[in-house]
N, C-alpha and C positions, 0 to 999 in steps of 0.2 A: 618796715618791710623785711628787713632779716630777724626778727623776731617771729615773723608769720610764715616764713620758710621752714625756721625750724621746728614750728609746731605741725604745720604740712608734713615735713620732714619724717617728724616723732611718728606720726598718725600713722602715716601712708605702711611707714617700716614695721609697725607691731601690726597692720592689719597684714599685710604679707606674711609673715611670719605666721600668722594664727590660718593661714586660709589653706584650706585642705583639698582645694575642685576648682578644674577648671572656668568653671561656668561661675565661683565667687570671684576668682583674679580676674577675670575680666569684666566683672561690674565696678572692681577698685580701680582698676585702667582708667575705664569709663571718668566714673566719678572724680579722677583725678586728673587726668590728663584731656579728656573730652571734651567736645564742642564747648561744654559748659560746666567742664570741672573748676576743683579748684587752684589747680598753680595754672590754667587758660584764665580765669578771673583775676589772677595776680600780673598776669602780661598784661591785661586791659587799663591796670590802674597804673599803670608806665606813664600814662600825659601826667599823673599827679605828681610824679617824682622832677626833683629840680632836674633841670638842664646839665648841670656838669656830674650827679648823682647817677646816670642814667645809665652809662658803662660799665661801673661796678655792677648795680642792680641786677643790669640783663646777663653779665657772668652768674652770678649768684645764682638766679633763674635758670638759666640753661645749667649747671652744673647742677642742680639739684632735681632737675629734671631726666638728665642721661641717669644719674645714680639711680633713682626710684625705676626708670625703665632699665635697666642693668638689671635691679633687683628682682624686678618681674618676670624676664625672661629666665635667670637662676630657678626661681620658684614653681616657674612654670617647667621647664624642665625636668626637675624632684618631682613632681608631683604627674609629670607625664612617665617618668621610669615607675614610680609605684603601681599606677595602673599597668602597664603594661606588663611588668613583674606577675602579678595578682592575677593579670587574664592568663600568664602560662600557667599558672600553676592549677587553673581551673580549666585549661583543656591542653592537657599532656597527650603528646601524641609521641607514642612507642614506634622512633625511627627505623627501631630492628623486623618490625614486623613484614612480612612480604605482600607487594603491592594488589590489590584486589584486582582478580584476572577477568578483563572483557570476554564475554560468550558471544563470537559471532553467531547469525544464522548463518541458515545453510536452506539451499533450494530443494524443495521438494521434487520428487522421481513425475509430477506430473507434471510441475510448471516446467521441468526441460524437456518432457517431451512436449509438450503444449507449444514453444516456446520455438520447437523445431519443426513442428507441422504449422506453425501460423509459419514460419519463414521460408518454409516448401512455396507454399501457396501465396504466398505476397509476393514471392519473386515469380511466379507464373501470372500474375497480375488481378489475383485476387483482394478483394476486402474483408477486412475480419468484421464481421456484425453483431451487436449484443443487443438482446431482449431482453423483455420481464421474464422471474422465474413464475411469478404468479398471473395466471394465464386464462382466458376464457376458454369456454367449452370450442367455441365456434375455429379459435387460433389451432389448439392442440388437438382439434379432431376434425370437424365438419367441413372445413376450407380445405383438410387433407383427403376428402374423400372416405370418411372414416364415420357411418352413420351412427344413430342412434344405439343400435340393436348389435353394435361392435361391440366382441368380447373383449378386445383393449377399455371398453369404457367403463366395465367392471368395478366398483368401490373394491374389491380381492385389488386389483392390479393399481389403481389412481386414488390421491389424497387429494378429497373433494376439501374446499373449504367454505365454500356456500353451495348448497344442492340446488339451483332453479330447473325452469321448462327447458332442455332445449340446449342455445347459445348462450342461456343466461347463466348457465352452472360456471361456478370460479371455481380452478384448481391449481395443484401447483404442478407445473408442466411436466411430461412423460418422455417431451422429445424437444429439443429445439428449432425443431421443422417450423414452428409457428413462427419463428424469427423472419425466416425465408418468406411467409403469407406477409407477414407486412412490408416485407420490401416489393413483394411483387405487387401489392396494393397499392403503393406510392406511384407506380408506371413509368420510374427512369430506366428505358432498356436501354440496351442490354445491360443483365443483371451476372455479376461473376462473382462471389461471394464465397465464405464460411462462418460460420455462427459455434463456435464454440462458449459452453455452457455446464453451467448442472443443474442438472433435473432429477425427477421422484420417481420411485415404482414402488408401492406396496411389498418388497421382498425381503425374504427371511435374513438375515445376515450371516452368508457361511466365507467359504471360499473365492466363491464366482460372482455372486451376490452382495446388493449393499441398497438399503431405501434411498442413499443418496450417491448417485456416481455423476460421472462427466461426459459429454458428448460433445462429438464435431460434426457437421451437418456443412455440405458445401451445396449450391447450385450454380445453374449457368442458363442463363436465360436469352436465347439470340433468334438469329434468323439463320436456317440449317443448320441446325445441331442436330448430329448423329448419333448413334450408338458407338462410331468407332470414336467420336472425339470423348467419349466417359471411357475408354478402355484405352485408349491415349492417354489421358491425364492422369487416371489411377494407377498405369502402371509406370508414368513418370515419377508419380509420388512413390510409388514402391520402392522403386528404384534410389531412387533420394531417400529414403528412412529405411533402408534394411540392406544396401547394398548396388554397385550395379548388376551383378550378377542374378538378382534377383527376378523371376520370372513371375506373372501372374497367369491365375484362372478363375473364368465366369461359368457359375452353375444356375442356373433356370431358379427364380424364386419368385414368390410372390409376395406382392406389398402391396396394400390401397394405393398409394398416393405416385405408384410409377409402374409403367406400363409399356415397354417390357422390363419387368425385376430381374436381379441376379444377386447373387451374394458372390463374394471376390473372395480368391486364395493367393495364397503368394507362397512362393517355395521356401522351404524351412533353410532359415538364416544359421541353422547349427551345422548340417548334415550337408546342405546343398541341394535339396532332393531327392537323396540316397534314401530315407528313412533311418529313425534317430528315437530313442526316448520320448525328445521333445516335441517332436509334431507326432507323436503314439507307431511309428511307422510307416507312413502316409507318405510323408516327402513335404505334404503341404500344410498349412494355418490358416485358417479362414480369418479373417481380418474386417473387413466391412460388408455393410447392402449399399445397392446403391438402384438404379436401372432409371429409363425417359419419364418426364415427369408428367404422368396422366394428364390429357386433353381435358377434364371435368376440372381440374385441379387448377389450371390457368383460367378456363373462363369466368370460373369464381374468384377469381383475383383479377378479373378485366382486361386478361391478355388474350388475344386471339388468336386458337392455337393453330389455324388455317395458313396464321405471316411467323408466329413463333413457336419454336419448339426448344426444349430443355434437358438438364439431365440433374441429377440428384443424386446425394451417398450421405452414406452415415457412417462416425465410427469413434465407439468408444476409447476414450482417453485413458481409462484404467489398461484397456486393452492392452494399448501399445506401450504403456508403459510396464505391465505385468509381463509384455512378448520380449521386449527389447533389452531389459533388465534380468531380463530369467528370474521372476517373483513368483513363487508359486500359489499366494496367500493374500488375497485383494486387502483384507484386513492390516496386514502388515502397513498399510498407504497411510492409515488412520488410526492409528495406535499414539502418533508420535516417539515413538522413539528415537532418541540420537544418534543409540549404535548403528539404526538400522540407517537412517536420512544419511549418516556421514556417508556411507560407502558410495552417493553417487557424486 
C-alpha cells in the first residue's frame, strides 16, 4: 500500500509540474482524486488491509492526498498569474489618456414649439390625433370640398404616388385636415381635437419654402358652435404662445372646406403693435387660417349640419417656430447643425 502511494505520489507530482492550462490540471484532479481516480480506488481497497494496519494506512492516504491538492492549487495559481500577466500585456490601456466625452442631444426648435402648442391645447381639453402621411385622394381633397378641377390638385403643387380615377389617386398628404375626415367619420361627437403632422407640397426650397414641412390642424365639432367660440379659442392660444398681452385679428379669406374663412393676426410680439422691422411695419404677423367648417364637409362625413356645427384652423409649425425664435431662414431647421440646435 505505501509503495503504491509513492508511485501515485511520483506520478501525480511530475504531471503537475509539466502541466501548463488550466483545463490539463483539472483532468489530473479528475483522474486523481475523482469519483474514480486513483488514490479514490486506493480508499476502496481499505476492507483488504488488516484491522489493526488500517490507521496508519488511512494517515498515509489522507496525508498524501492534502499534499497532491496543496500542490494543485500552487500550480494552479502560477499558471492563473501567467495568463493574466499575458492578457495585460495584450490589451494595454493608456490610464493617462482623457475619458471619451458623451454628446447629449438636444431638442429641436420644433419639437419645443410642438411640444407647447400640444400643451396649450390638451389643457383646453383637446386631443392630439395622428394620421397616415400617405393619403387617398378622397381624405386630402374631396371629403374637404376640394373637387376635381382644384388648382391645389395640381401634380406642380401634390407628389402623387399612384395616379387612379378620382378617390383612387394615392399621394402623400398636403394637409393634415384628412386626419380630422376620419375622426369625423368614426361619429364620436362631440369632436375637440388637433392633428399635428408633416406633409408634402411640390416647392422649391428657399427661405419660406420646403417639399417637406409640418402642420397643426385643430377642430371642434358640437352642437352651437359659433364663430365667437374659434375667435375665443384662438385668441386664448395667442395669448398663451406669444404673450398675454397679445391681441388678435380676423381678415375675410377663403378656404373650400370652411365657410365663413378668415386668416388670423396677432400683434407683433417685438414692438407690441407699434411697427418694428419685424412684423415690416404693420404692428401685426399673420399666423394661421382657420374659419366654420363647410355644411357639405360634415354631411360627407355623416354629421348632420342642421344638430352640428364646427370650426377649423390650420397652422404651420415651422411658422411658429421661425416667429418665436426670430429665424429668419426655414432652412436653417434642417441643416442640422449644432451651433445653431444649441442656442434653443
Amino acid at each position: 500500500m505505501k509503495s503504491k502511494l509513492e508511485q501515485i505520489r511520483a506520478k501525480v507530482v511530475s504531471q503537475i509540474m509539466d502541466c501548463d492550462s488550466a483545463d490539463k490540471l483539472n483532468e489530473i484532479k479528475v483522474s486523481i482524486l475523482g469519483k474514480k481516480g486513483e488514490l479514490t480506488d486506493l480508499l476502496k481497497s481499505m476492507r483488504d488491509v488488516q484491522p489493526e494496519d488500517r490507521p496508519k494506512v488511512g494517515q498515509m492516504v489522507n496525508e498524501t492526498r492534502a499534499e497532491i491538492e496543496k500542490l494543485l492549487d500552487e500550480r494552479k495559481a502560477k499558471i492563473e498569474k501567467v495568463v493574466r500577466e499575458a492578457k495585460l500585456k495584450a490589451e494595454v490601456i493608456d490610464v493617462t489618456l482623457p475619458a471619451s466625452k458623451s454628446e447629449l442631444g438636444h431638442r429641436h426648435p420644433n419639437s419645443i414649439a410642438l411640444e407647447e402648442v400640444e400643451r396649450i391645447f390638451v389643457g383646453m381639453g383637446y386631443d392630439v390625433v395622428e394620421g397616415p402621411e400617405v393619403e387617398k385622394d378622397y381624405y386630402n381633397f374631396e371629403a374637404l370640398n376640394i373637387p376635381a378641377d382644384h388648382p391645389a390638385k395640381d401634380e406642380q403643387d401634390t407628389f402623387y404616388v399612384v395616379n387612379g380615377i378620382g378617390a383612387g389617386e394615392i399621394l402623400l398628404r398636403t394637409q393634415t385636415s384628412g386626419v380630422q375626415v376620419h375622426e369625423m367619420e368614426k361619429g364620436k361627437l362631440p369632436i375637440r381635437m388637433i392633428a399635428p403632422g408633416r406633409v408634402f407640397r411640390s416647392d422649391e426650397v428657399d427661405a419660406t419654402h420646403s417639399p417637406c414641412f409640418h402642420q397643426i390642424e385643430g377642430l371642434v365639432i358640437d352642437r352651437h358652435i359659433t364663430f365667437a367660440d374659434l375667435k375665443g379659442t384662438l385668441a386664448e392660444f395667442a395669448r398663451a404662445l406669444f404673450g398675454e398681452e397679445t391681441k388678435v385679428k380676423f381678415r375675410p379669406h377663403h378656404f373650400p372646406f370652411t365657410e365663413p374663412s378668415a386668416e388670423m393676426d396677432v400683434t407683433c410680439f417685438k414692438c407690441g403693435g407699434k411697427g418694428c422691422r419685424f412684423c415690416k411695419g404693420s404692428g401685426w404677423i399673420e399666423i394661421l387660417g382657420c374659419g366654420m367648417v363647410h355644411p357639405h364637409v360634415l354631411e360627407m362625413s355623416g354629421i348632420d349640419p342642421e344638430e352640428y356645427t364646427g370650426f377649423a384652423f390650420g397652422v404651420g409649425l415651422e411658422r411658429i417656430a421661425l416667429l418665436k425664435y426670430e429665424i429668419d431662414d426655414m432652412r436653417l431647421l434642417y441643416e442640422n447643425d449644432i451651433r445653431f440646435l444649441r442656442q434653443f
